[in-house]
C-alpha positions in Angstrom: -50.0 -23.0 -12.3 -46.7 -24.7 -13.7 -44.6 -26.1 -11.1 -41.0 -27.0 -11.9 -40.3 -30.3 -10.9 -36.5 -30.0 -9.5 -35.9 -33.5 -9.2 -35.0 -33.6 -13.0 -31.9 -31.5 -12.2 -30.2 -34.5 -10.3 -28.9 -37.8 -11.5 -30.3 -39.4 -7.8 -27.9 -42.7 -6.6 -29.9 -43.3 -3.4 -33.2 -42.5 -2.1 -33.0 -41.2 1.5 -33.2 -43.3 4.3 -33.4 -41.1 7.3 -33.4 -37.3 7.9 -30.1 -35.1 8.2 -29.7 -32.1 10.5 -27.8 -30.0 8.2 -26.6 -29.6 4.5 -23.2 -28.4 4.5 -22.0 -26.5 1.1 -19.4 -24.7 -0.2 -18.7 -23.6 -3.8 -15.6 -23.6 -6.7 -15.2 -20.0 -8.1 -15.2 -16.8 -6.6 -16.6 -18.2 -2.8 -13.2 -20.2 -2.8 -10.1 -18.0 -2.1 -7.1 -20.1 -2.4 -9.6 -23.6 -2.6 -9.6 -23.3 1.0 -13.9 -23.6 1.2 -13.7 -27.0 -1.3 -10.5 -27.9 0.2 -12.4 -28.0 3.9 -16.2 -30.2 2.3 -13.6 -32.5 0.6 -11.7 -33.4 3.9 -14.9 -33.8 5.9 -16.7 -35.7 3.4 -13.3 -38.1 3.6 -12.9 -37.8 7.1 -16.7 -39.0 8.0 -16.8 -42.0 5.4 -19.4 -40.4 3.1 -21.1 -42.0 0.3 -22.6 -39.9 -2.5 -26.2 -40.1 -3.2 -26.9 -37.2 -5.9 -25.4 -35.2 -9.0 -26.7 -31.8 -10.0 -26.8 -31.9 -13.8 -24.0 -29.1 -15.1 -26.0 -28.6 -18.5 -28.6 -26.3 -17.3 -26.5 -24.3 -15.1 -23.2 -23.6 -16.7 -22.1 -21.5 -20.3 -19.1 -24.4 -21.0 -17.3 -22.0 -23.0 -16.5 -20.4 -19.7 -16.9 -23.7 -17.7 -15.2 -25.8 -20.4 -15.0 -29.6 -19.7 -11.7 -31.2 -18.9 -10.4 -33.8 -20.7 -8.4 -36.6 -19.1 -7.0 -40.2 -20.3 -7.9 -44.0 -18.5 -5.7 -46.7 -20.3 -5.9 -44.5 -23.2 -9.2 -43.8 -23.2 -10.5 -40.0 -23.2 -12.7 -38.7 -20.7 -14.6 -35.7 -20.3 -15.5 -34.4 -16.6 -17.5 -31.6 -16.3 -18.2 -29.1 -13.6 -19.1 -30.7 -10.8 -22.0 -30.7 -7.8 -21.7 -33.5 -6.0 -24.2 -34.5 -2.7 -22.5 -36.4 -0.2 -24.5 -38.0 3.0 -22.7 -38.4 6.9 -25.2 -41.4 8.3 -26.1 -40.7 11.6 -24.1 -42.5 14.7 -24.0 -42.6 18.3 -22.3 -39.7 18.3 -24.0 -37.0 16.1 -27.0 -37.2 13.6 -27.1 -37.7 9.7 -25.2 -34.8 7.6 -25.3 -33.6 3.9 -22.7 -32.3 1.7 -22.5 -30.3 -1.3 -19.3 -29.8 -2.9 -20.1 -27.9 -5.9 -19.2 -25.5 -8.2 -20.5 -21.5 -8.7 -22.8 -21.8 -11.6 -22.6 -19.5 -14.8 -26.2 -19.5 -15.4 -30.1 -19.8 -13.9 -28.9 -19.3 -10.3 -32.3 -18.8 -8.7 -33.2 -22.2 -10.2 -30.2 -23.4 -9.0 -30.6 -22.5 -5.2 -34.3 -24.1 -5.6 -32.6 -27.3 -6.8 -30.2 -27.3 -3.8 -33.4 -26.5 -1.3 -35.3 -29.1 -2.9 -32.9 -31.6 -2.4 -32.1 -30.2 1.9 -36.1 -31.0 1.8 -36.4 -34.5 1.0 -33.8 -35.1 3.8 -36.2 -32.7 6.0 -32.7 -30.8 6.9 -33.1 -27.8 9.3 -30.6 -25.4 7.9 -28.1 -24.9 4.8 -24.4 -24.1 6.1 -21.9 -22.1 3.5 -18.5 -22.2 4.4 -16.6 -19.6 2.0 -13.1 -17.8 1.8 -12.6 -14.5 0.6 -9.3 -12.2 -0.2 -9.0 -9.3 1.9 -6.5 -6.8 3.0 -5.4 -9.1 6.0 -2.2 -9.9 7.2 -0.7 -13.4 7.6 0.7 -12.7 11.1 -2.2 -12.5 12.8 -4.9 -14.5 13.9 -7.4 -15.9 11.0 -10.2 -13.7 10.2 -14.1 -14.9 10.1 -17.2 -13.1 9.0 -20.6 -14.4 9.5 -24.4 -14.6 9.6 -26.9 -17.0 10.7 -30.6 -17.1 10.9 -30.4 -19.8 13.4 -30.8 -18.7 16.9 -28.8 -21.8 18.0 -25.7 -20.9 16.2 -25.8 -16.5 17.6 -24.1 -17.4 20.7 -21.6 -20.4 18.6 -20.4 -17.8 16.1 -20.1 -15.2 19.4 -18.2 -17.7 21.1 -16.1 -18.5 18.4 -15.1 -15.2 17.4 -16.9 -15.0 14.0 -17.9 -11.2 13.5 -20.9 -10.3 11.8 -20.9 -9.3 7.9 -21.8 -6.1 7.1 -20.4 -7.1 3.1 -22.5 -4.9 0.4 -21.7 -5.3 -3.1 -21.0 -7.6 -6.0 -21.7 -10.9 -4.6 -22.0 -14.5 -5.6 -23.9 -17.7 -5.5 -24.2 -18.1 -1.2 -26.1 -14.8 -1.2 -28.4 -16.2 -3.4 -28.7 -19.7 -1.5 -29.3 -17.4 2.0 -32.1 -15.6 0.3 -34.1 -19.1 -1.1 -33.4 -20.7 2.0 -35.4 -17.8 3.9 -38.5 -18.2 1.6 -38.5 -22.0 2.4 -38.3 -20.8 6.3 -35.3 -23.4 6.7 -32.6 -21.6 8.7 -29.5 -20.5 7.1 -25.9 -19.6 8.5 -22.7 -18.9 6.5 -19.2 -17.8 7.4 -15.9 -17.1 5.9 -12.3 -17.5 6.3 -10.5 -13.8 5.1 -7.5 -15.2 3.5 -4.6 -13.2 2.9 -4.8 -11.3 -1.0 -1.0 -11.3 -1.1 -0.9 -15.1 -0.9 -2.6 -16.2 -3.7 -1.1 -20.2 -3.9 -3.7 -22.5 -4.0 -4.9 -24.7 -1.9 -3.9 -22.8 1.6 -3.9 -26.1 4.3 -3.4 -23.5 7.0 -7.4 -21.6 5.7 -8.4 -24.9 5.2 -7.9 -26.4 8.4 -8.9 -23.4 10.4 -12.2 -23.8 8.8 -12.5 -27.6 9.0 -11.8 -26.7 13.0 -14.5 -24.0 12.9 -17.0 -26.0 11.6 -16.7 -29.3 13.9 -16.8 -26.8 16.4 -20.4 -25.7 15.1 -21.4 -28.6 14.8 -19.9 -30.9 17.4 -18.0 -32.8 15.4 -14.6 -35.1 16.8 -12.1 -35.3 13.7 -8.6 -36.1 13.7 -6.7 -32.5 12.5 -3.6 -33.4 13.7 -2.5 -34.2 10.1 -4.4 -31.2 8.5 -3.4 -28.9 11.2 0.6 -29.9 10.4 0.1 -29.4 7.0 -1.5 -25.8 8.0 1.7 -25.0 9.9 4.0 -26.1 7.2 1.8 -24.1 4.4 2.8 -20.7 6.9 6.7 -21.9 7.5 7.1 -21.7 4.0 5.0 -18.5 4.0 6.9 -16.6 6.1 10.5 -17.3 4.6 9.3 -16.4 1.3 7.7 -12.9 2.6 11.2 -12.5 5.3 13.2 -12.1 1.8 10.6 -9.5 0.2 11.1 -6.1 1.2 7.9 -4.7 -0.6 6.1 -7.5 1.3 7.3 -7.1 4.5 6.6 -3.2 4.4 2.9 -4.2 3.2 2.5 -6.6 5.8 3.4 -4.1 8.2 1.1 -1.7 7.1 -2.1 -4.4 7.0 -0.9 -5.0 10.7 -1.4 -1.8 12.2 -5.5 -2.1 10.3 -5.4 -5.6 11.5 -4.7 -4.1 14.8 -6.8 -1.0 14.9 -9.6 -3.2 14.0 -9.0 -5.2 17.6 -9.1 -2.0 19.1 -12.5 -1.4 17.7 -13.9 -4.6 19.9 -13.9 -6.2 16.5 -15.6 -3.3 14.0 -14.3 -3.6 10.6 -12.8 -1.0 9.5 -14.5 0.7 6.0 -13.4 -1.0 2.7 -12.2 2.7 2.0 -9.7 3.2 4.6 -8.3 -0.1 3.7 -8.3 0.8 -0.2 -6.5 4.2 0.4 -4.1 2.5 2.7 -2.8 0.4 -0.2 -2.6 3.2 -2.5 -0.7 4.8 0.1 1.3 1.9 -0.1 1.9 1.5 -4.3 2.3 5.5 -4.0 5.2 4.6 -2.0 6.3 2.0 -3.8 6.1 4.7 -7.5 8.0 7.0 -5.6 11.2 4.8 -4.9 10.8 3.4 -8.0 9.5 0.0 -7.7 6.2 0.0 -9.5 
């Protein structure tokens, strides 16, 4: 029988030297609210002196009259950069082991290939698990605490994610290139975890530091990592200054932040249950209803 060799997919820059405990990923496009997933891969691959050893090739993954390629000057020269996945590799220290990276990009076609690719590479690093980290819009409110929603396969990580406050995801529905990943992963019997950061749907202003950072924090936590946030964490704080003032002179915002509150709240109240995407959808009718009927929409 006809094996597909995905080796051919990647334009390798370094064969692997030692093994790496995890693959880290996250994904431009719909798994990205407000870039805060890329945003978070970029600033640990900086952070943790990098180098990158691979490049998925875009052409057999991506229709570029949706992805189109970007064309930018050098001394007058024209460039072209297409989409990107790029695999970055931590080296192992005296303080934790060898890491991958994959910053890439949701691809437009041949996604079960794709995945297969991304698993082929984790293997010839002998990683142990694939981690997503993903943001998603949702009917949350700024003024409260950051929401995360999770699953792993990884006994290990059940009692991290508990500990850290990351609830389980019950999501069902249109979904994207992770769910894929999670379910090639499992038929390679590598373990698999992914969470993600619930980002405010009002506040759609690209990238959000304050996301970001929460996410850089919650994955050093997972996996033991010491980073300097300081910086990241300042420029989280400033990102939700500037936030607030803007929504403190909206009327319409501030009575639809009230009203994603009291959710926000009754969902604390519920030791953490979600509360059904209905609820929340009739809410915010209830809300533009309002709105109609003073006439502002």
């Amino acid at each position: 029988m006809f094996k597909l060799s995905y080796e051919r997919f990647f334009h390798i820059l370094d064969a692997p030297e030692e093994p790496a405990k995890h693959l880290i990923v996250a994904f431009r496009g719909w798994p990205d609210a407000n870039e805060a997933a890329t945003e978070s891969i970029s600033y640990l691959i900086e952070q943790l002196h990098t180098k990158k050893i691979a490049d998925l090739d875009p052409e057999e993954f991506f229709d570029f009259s949706h992805y189109r390629p970007i064309t930018t000057f050098t001394n007058n020269e024209p460039h072209l950069g297409w989409p990107r996945n790029e695999v970055f590799l931590k080296k192992s220290d005296d303080i934790s082991p060898a890491l991958l990276f994959l910053l890439g990009t949701e691809p437009s076609l041949k996604w079960r290939t794709f995945t297969e690719a991304i698993v082929w590479m984790a293997k010839q690093y002998n990683v142990d698990s694939i981690i997503h980290l993903g943001s998603l819009m949702d009917a949350v409110p700024h003024t409260r605490p950051l929401r995360f929603t999770g699953i792993t396969t990884d006994k290990k990580l059940v009692e991290i994610f508990s500990n850290l406050n990351i609830l389980s995801s019950h999501y069902h529905g249109p979904t994207g290139i992770p769910a894929v990943l999670r379910e090639t992963v499992r038929t390679h019997n590598l373990q698999y975890a992914s969470f993600w950061a619930h980002s405010p749907h009002y506040l759609q202003v690209p990238p959000n530091y304050f996301i970001t950072y929460r996410l850089v924090q919650t994955i050093s936590q997972v996996l033991g990592l010491n980073l300097p946030l300081e910086n990241l964490k300042n420029a989280g704080l400033n990102f939700e200054m500037i936030i607030q003032k803007a929504v403190e002179t909206d009327k319409q915002l501030i009575s639809l932040v009230k009203r994603l509150e009291d959710n926000y709240d009754l969902t604390e109240e519920l030791d953490g249950e979600m509360p059904k995407g209905s609820d929340v959808v009739k809410d915010l009718e209830l809300f533009l209803k309002d709105l109609r009927d003073k006439g502002h929409a």
